[in-house]
N, C-alpha and C positions, 0 to 999 in steps of 0.2 A: 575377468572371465575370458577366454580362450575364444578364437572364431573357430565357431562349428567348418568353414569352408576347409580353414587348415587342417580341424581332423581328421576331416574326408579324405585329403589329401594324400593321408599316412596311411592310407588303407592299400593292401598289395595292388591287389584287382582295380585299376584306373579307366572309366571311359575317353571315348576322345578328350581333349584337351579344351576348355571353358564349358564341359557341360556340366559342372557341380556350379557353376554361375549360374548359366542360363536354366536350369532345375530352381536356382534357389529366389530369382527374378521373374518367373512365371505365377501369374494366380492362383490361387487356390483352384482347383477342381471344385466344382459342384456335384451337389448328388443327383443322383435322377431320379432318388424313392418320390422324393415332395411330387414333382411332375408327374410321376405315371401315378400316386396317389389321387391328383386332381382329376385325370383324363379317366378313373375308373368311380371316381363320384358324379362327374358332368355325365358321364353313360349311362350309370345308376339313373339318375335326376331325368335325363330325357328319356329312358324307357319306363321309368313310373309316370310321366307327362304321358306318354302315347297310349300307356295303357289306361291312364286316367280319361283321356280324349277322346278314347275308343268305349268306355263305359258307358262313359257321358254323351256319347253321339244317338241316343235311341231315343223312343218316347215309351211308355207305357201301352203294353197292348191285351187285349183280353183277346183269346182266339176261341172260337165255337165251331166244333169240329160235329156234325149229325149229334148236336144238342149237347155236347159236352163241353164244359168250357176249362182252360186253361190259362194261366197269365203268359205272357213272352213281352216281347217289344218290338217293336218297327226300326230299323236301322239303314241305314244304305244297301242292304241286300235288297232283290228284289223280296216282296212278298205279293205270290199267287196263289189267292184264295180259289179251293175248286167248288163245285157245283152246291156242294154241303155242306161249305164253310164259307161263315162271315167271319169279321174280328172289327172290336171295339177302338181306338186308338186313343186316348187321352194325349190331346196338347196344354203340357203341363197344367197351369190354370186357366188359361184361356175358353177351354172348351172341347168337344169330342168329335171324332172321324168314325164314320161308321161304313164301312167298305162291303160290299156286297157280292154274294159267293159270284167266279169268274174274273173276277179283277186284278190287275198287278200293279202294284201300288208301293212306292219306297219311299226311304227318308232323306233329302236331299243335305240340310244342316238344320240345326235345332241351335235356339240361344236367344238374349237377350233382347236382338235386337229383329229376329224376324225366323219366322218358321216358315221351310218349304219341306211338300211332298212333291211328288212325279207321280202322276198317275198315266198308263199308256194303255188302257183297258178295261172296261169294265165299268163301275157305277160310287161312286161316296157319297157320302149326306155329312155335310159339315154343319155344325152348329158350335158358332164362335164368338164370345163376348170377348171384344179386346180392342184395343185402338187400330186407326186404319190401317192399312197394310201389314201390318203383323202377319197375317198368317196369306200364305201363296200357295198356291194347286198349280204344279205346271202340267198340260197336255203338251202333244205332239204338235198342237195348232194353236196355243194359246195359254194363257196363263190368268188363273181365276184370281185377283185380290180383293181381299174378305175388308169388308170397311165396317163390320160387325153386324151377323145374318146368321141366317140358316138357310141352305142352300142343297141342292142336287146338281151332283157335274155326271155327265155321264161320255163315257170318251167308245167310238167305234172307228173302224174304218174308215167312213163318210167322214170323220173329224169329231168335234165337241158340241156338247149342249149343255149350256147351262138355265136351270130353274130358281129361281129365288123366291124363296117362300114368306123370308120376313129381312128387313133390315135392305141393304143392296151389295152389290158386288162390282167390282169391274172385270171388264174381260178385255184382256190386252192381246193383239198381236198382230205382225205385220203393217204396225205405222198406225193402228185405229185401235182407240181405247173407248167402249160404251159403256158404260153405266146401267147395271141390270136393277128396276128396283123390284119390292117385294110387287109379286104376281107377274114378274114379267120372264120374259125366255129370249137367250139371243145366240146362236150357233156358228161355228166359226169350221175354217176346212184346209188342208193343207194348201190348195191355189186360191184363198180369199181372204181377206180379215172379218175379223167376228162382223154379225148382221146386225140391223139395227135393231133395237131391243122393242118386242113387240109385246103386248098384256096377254096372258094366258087365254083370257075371254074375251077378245076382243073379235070380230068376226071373220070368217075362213076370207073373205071378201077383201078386207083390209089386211089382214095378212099377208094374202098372196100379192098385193099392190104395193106391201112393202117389201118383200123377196123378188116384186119385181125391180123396182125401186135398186133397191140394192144390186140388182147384177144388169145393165143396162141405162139407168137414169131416169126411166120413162115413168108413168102411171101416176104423175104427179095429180094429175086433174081428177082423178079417181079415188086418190088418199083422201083428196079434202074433201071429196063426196062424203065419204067414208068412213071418217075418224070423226069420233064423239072426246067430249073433255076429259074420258078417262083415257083417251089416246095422247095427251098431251104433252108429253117425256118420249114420245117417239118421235114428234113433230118434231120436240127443241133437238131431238139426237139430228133429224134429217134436215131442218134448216141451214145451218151451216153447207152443206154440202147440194143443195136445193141449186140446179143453173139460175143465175142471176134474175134473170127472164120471169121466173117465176117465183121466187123467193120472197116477193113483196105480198102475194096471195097466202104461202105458207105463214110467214108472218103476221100478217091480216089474222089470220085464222086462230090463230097461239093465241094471238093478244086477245083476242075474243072469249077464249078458256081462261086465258090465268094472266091477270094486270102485268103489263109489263114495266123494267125501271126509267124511268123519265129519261134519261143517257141514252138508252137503248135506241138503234136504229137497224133499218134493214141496212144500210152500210156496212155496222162493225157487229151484225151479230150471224159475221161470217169465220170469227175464230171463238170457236166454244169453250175452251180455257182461259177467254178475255173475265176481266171479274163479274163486267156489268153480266155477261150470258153465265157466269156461274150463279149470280144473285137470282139471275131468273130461274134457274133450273131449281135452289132451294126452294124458291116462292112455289113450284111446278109440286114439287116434292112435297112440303107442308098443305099444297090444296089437297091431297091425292083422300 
């Protein structure tokens, strides 16, 4: 068989001289269909992702417009309900958000592993069956985590209030996490961390002794006057934090309402996340 080099050769029209070698010593060329077929699947593939991510970023919402009702969803837009409208919000099975006309309220992410809303106005009533923290309410001052309750947050200018009507709640922010349980209320403000959580029914007397409490230190000797054994889970919130000086009297006083654990001392039950002070606060919880 003949070399193809030599036929070329015999051709009139010659380029320079070794480029039918160097032509015949270079790679094959590749195509480029394969490539720009990949890079218009991977674009396909991630714009059905985002549109899928974007489907799937909402919760179920019923909206009631002056008595009429309609479905939609709650998504990361804001949604501001006016004077004549409420709307329902289903988290998926956990439980429902019930947002009350004047409120602006959105959907922060949704998923497996934990649900937030943003609420910056306005009034919700949550009622949620689910394991703790699952489900979050963030305000402008704080952030409601649901340890499975039914609750009212109510957010204004002045800052947050929260109600806990069954179950408890925590409310976090600014460095202080309290523990709201059912009948109790604890409010929280742009320049403060949430207050300490006080009983719905507990008397205007002992209230204002712990609001004073809370912004000053003082009115210690007036609590203990004060506070009966359904105040007990306010006392465990304010001992830790109680000056040392007096702390053995607030202690005194707890252990009087609800047995404390044999470990327990006025020493270490000045960190409230230690276990022995958490063991107390269920035994607190379980007397109620």
């Amino acid at each position: 068989m003949s070399d193809p080099l030599e036929s070329l050769k015999s051709l009139k029209y010659q380029p320079k001289p070794g480029r039918w070698e160097a032509l015949a010593s270079a790679p094959p060329r590749r195509s480029r269909r394969p490539f720009v077929v990949a890079v218009a699947l991977l674009a396909a593939a991630l714009a059905i992702g985002v549109f899928l991510g974007t489907r799937e970023h909402g919760l179920p919402m019923e909206l009631v417009v002056d008595g009429v009702r309609r479905t939609s969803s709650l998504g990361s837009r804001w949604l501001e309900t006016k004077p004549t409208e409420s709307a329902t919000v289903t988290i998926t099975d956990i439980g429902q958000v019930t947002v009350d006309p004047g409120s602006r309220v959105r959907l922060l992410n949704t998923g497996p592993a934990q649900h937030r809303l943003e609420l910056t106005r306005g009034t919700l009533h949550a009622r949620v069956t689910a394991p703790p923290r699952l489900f979050v309410v963030e305000t402008p001052t704080a952030s409601a985590i649901d340890l499975g309750c039914a609750y009212t947050l109510k957010v204004t200018d002045e800052g947050s209030e929260l109600t806990v009507e069954s179950g408890m709640v925590s409310l976090a922010g600014k460095g202080r996490e309290v523990t709201v349980l059912e009948g109790m209320r604890a409010v929280s403000s742009a320049s403060r961390a949430p207050t300490t959580p006080v009983a719905i029914d507990a008397s205007p007397a002992f209230i204002e002794a712990v609001a004073q409490f809370d912004r000053d230190g003082s009115a210690v000797e007036q609590l203990l006057i004060l506070a009966r054994p359904a105040d007990a889970a306010t006392l465990w919130h304010l001992l830790p934090v109680v000056p040392g000086v007096r702390r053995s009297a607030v202690f005194g006083m707890l252990r009087s309402m609800v047995r404390a654990p044999e470990s327990l001392t006025v020493e270490n039950s000045a960190d409230a996340n230690s276990p022995v002070m958490q063991q107390w606060f269920a035994s607190i919880i379980a007397s109620r």
